[in-house]
N, C-alpha and C positions, 0 to 999 in steps of 0.2 A: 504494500500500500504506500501511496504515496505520504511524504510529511513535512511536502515542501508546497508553496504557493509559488505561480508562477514569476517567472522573474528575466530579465535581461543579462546578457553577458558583458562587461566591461568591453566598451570602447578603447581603440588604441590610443586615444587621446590621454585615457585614463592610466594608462600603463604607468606613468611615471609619479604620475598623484600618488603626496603624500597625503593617506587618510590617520585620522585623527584614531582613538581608542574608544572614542562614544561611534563613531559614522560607522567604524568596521564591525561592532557589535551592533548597532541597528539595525545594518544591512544583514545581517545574520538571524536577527531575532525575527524581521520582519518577515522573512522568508519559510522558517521554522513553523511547523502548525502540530500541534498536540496529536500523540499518536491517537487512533479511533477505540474508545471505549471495547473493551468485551467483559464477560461473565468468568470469574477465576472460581474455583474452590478457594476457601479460605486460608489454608495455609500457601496457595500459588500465589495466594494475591497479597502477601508479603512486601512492603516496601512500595506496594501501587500506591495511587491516588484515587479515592473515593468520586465518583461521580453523581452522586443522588446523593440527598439525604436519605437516610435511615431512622424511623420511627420506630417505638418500642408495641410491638403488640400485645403483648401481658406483661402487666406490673413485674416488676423485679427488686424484692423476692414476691412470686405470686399468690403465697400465703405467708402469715403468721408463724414464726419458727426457731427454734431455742440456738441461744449463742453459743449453750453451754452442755458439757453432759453433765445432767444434774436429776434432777425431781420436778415435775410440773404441779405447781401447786395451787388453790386458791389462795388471797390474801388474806381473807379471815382467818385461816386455821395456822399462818402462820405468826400471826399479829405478836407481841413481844416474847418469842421467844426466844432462849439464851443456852448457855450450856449447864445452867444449873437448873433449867426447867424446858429440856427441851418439846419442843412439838413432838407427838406421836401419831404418826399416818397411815392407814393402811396404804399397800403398795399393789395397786390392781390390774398390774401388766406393764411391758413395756412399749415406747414408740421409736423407733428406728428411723434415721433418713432413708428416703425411698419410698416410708412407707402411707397410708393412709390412715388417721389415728381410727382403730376400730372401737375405742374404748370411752368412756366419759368420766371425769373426775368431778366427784358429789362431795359432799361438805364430809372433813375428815377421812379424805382418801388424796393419793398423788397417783401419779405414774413415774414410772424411770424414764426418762428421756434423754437424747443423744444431741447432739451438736448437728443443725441442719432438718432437723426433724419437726412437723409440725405440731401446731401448738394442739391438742387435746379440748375438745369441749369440755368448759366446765373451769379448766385452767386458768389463772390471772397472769401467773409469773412463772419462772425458774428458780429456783436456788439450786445452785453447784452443789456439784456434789460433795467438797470440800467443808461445806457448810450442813455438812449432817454426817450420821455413824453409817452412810452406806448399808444399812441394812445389817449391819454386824453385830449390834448390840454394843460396841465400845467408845471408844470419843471418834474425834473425828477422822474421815476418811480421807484418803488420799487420791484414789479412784475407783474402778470401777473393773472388779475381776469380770472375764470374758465370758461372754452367756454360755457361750458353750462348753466351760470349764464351771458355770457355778451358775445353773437356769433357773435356781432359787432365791436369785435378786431381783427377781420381777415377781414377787409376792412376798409374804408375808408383814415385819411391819419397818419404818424407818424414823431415828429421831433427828428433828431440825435443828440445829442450834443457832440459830437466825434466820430473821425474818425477810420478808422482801413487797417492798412497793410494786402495785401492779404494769405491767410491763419491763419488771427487771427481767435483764439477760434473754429481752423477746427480740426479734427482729421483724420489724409489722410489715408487712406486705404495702407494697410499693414503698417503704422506705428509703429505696436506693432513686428506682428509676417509676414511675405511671405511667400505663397503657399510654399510646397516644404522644410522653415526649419525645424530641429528638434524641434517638441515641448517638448517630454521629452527622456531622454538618458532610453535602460536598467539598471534594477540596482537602480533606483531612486524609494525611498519610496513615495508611494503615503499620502498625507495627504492631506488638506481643499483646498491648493493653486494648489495643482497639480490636484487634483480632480474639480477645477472648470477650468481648462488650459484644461482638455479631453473633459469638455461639451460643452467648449467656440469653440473648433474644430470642432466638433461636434461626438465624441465618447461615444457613450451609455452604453460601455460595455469594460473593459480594462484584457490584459491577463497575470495575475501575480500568484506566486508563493502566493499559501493562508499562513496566519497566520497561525503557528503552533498551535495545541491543548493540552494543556499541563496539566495533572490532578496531582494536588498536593495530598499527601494521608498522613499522621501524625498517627505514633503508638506508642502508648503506654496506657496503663489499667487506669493511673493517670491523664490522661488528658480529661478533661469537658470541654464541650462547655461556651464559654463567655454566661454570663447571670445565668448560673446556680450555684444553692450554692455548695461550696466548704464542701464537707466530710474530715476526718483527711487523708493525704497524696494523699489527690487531688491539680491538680493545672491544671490551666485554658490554653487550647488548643491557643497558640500562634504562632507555627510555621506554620499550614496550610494555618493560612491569612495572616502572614509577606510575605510569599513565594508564594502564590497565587497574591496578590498584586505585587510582584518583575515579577512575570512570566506577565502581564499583562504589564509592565511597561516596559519589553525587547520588549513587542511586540507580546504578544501571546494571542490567546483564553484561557483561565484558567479556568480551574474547581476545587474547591474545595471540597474534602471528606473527611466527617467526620470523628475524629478518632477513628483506630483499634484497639480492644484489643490484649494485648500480647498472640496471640495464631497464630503457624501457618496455622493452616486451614483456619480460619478465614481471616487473610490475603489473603491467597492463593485466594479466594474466592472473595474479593473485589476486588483484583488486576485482578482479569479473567473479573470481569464485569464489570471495567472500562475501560477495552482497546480497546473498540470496540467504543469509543471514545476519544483515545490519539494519539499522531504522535509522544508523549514525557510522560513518567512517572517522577515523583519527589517523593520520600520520606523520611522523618525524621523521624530519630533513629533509635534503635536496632540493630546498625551496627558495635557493638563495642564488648566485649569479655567477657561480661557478662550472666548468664541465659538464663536470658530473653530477648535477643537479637534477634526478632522474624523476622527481615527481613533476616538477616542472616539463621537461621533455612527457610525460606520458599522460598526463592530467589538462593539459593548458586546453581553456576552452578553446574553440574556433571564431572566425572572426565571426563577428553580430551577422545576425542572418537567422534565418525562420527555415524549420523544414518541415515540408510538405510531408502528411503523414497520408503512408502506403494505403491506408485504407477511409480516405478521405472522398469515394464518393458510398453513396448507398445505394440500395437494389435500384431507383429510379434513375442511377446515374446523375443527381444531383448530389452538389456540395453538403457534407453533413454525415450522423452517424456518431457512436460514440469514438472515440480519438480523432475523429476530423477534425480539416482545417490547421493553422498553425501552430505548431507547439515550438517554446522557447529552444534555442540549441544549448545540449548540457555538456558541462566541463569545469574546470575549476578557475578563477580569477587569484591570479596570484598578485599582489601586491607589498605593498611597503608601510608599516603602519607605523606611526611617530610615539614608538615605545622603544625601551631599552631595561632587560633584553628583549628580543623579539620582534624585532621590526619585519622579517620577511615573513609573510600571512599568508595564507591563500583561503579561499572559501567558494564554493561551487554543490552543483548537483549532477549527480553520473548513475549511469544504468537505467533500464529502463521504467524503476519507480521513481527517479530522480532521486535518489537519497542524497541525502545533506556530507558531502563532507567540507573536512577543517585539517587544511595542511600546517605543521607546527615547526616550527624551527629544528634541528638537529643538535644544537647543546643542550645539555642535561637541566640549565637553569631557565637555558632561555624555554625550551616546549611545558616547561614545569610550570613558571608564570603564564605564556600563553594558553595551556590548558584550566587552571584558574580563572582570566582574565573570559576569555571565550567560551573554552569546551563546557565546561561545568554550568554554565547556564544555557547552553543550548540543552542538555540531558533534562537538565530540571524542565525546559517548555515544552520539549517530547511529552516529560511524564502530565502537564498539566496543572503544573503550580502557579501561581500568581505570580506578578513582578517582583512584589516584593520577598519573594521567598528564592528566588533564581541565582542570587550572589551572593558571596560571604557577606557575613556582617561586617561594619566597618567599625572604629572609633578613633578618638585623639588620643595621643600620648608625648610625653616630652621627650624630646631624642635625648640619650646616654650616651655620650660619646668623648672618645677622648680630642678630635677637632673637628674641625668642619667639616660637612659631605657635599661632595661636590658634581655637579649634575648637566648634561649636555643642556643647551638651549633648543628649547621646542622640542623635546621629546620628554614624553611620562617615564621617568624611571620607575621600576620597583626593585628596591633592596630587599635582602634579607636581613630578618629581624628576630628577637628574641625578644618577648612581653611580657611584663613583669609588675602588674599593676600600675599604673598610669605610666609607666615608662617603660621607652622602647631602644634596646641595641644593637646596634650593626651585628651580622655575625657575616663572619667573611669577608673577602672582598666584591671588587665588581665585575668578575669573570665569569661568564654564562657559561663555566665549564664546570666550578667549582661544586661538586657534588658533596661534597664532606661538608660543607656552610650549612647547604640547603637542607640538611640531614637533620640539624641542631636549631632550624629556624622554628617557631609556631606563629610569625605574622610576617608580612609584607609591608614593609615602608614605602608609603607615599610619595613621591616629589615631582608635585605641579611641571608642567612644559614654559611655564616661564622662569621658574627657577633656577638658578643656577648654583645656589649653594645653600646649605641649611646648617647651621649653628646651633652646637650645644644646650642644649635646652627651651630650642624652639619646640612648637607644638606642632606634630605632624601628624597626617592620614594613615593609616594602619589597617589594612587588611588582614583578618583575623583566621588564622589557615586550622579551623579544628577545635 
């Protein structure tokens, strides 16, 4: 299915345009359209996003039902008593959760009852079983030997040794939730609590927007899989699991593949045969203005132009039909965005559902920030979140630092940061290679495109990573 709205390919005019970090995320979001509701079982529909509200059809709890295992009592019969005078009850059966009370308790009588179990006609209160000799004849009890080791605690007699106002240790029916309110709003991510709040209603089956499927794909000729030995100008495949993990961590199904050599057939190739399981592409490197810059070579849209689809007349041999007429040409727009790291971008639609992809820079720091800055909100508007739920949270913080940081003109840098209650420090330096920084970060520093340098205990933007 598609989960993109139609769109245009960059102009060659465009080619050189710098875009800004709000224009290149626009152009993205505006594109993006929520994947199509379906019906999950409740435990598939994990980590979805609720599409309906959810009404409660019977009270929850649906009856009257003891907190405690204890004795159902009336309150008269247990009115002051103490351990030097206690209550004496007869004991006229037990009630079980599960069960339906078959029994009724009349002035001077109780039942045994359990935790969950309903309340008994006749009954006002609980008292725990703590609060009496258990049926033993001695002081007080501690619990409650097993029926089936001792079926003689569901008769004969029990003494109280405290008393109980009515409704103690009850749980009244609709005291949690009433027929009729909302048990969860649309929009609301489903997780452990909400997922046990659909079965407690009794919902087998909930109808939300699935987790996106998002396949990570990493190119480049020098990069080996973790485990294997390193040859002279190899080095070890890092970005498919930093960003597989991140994609997972937004809230997506992820898949991670292997990576591609710099060739573009090859890509060409992996990329056809991964989309018949994406709703989202993600790639790293080759997007920059070197060689061997093999997404570029194998992903670059074609120039603007409209193509005529093959089955664009119908039985009458007129214009129409569904895919008639012209469809946008797909491919990816590579561009240049006035960030650091991560200026080289690309973003397009390929295959023939047009899925979304987001080509990401090839250093470690630099695809790390642009998967923050981009990818992570494109998964969230697949899944169907609101704006304001699509990006980290932000806040201020005073920079800790031991001088000044200093920052190109007209480009958004983001540093690594460590945050520490209102205050933020560098951690590393400014090398989009530096993998060991990024490790020890938990926020992203700020610094505006007109700045050029930020001093010690100024107050800066803080993107907050977790």
């Amino acid at each position: 299915m598609s989960t993109t709205a139609p769109r245009s390919t960059a102009s060659p005019s465009q080619e050189d345009r710098l875009w800004t970090v709000e224009e290149h995320l626009e152009d993205i979001l505006s594109t993006v359209r929520p994947l199509e509701p379906i019906e999950l079982q409740l435990l598939d529909a994990q980590g979805c996003v609720l599409v309906e509200d959810v009404t409660v059809p019977v009270s929850l709890p649906p009856f009257d039902n003891s907190s405690m295992d204890g004795y159902a009592v009336r309150v008269a019969d247990v009115t002051g008593a103490s351990r030097e005078f206690p209550a004496v009850l007869e004991v006229v059966g037990d009630v079980a959760a599960g069960q339906a009370p078959g029994l009724k308790v009349s002035p001077g009588q109780t039942a045994r009852i359990m935790t969950g179990a309903p309340l008994p006609p006749g009954a006002e209160a609980v008292v725990p079983v703590e609060w009496t000799d258990g049926g033993l004849g001695g002081g007080p009890a501690t619990g409650m030997k097993a029926r089936s080791k001792a079926p003689e605690g569901a008769t004969g007699q029990v003494r109280v040794y405290q008393g109980a106002e009515a409704g103690a240790h009850v749980r009244r029916a609709g005291s949690d939730m009433k027929a009729g309110d909302r048990a969860l709003a649309a929009g609301t991510v489903l997780g452990p609590a909400q997922l046990g709040l659909l079965a407690s209603v009794g919902r087998a089956t909930a109808k939300v927007r699935p987790r996106p499927r998002v396949v990570v794909l990493s190119t480049g000729s020098e990069l080996v899989p973790p485990g294997e030995f390193l040859k002279p100008g190899q080095i070890h495949d890092s970005n498919s699991f930093a960003l597989t993990a991140a994609a997972r961590e937004a809230g997506a199904i992820a898949y991670r593949v292997g990576a591609v050599a710099d060739d573009a057939e090859t890509l060409r190739t992996s990329v056809d045969d991964q989309l018949v399981r994406a709703d989202l592409l993600v790639t790293s490197g080759g997007v920059s203005v070197g060689a061997y810059d093999v997404v570029k070579e194998a992903l670059t849209a074609p120039e603007p132009a409209t193509l005529e689809a093959e089955d664009g007349e119908d039985g009458d041999g007129e214009p129409g039909g569904e895919g008639g007429g012209e469809q946008p040409a797909a491919g990816v727009d590579f561009r240049r965005v006035a960030m650091q790291p991560g200026k080289p971008q690309g973003f397009g639609m390929i295959g023939p559902d047009h899925t979304p992809v987001l080509t990401l820079p090839g250093n470690p720091v630099s695809s790390f920030v642009s998967f923050e800055i981009f990818v992570r909100p494109v998964i969230r508007a697949l899944m169907g979140l609101p704006e304001d739920q699509l990006h980290r949270p932000r806040t201020r913080a005073s920079l800790d630092a031991g001088k000044a940081l200093s920052s190109p003109r007209g480009r958004r840098q983001f540093l690594r940061g460590r945050l520490d209650g209102d205050r933020v420090t560098p951690v590393g330096g400014a090398g989009s290679h530096l993998v060991g920084a990024l490790a020890q970060a938990n926020a992203l520093i700020v610094v505006g495109e007109d700045v050029t340098s930020v001093e010690p205990g100024d107050d800066v933007e803080v993107v907050l990573l977790g």
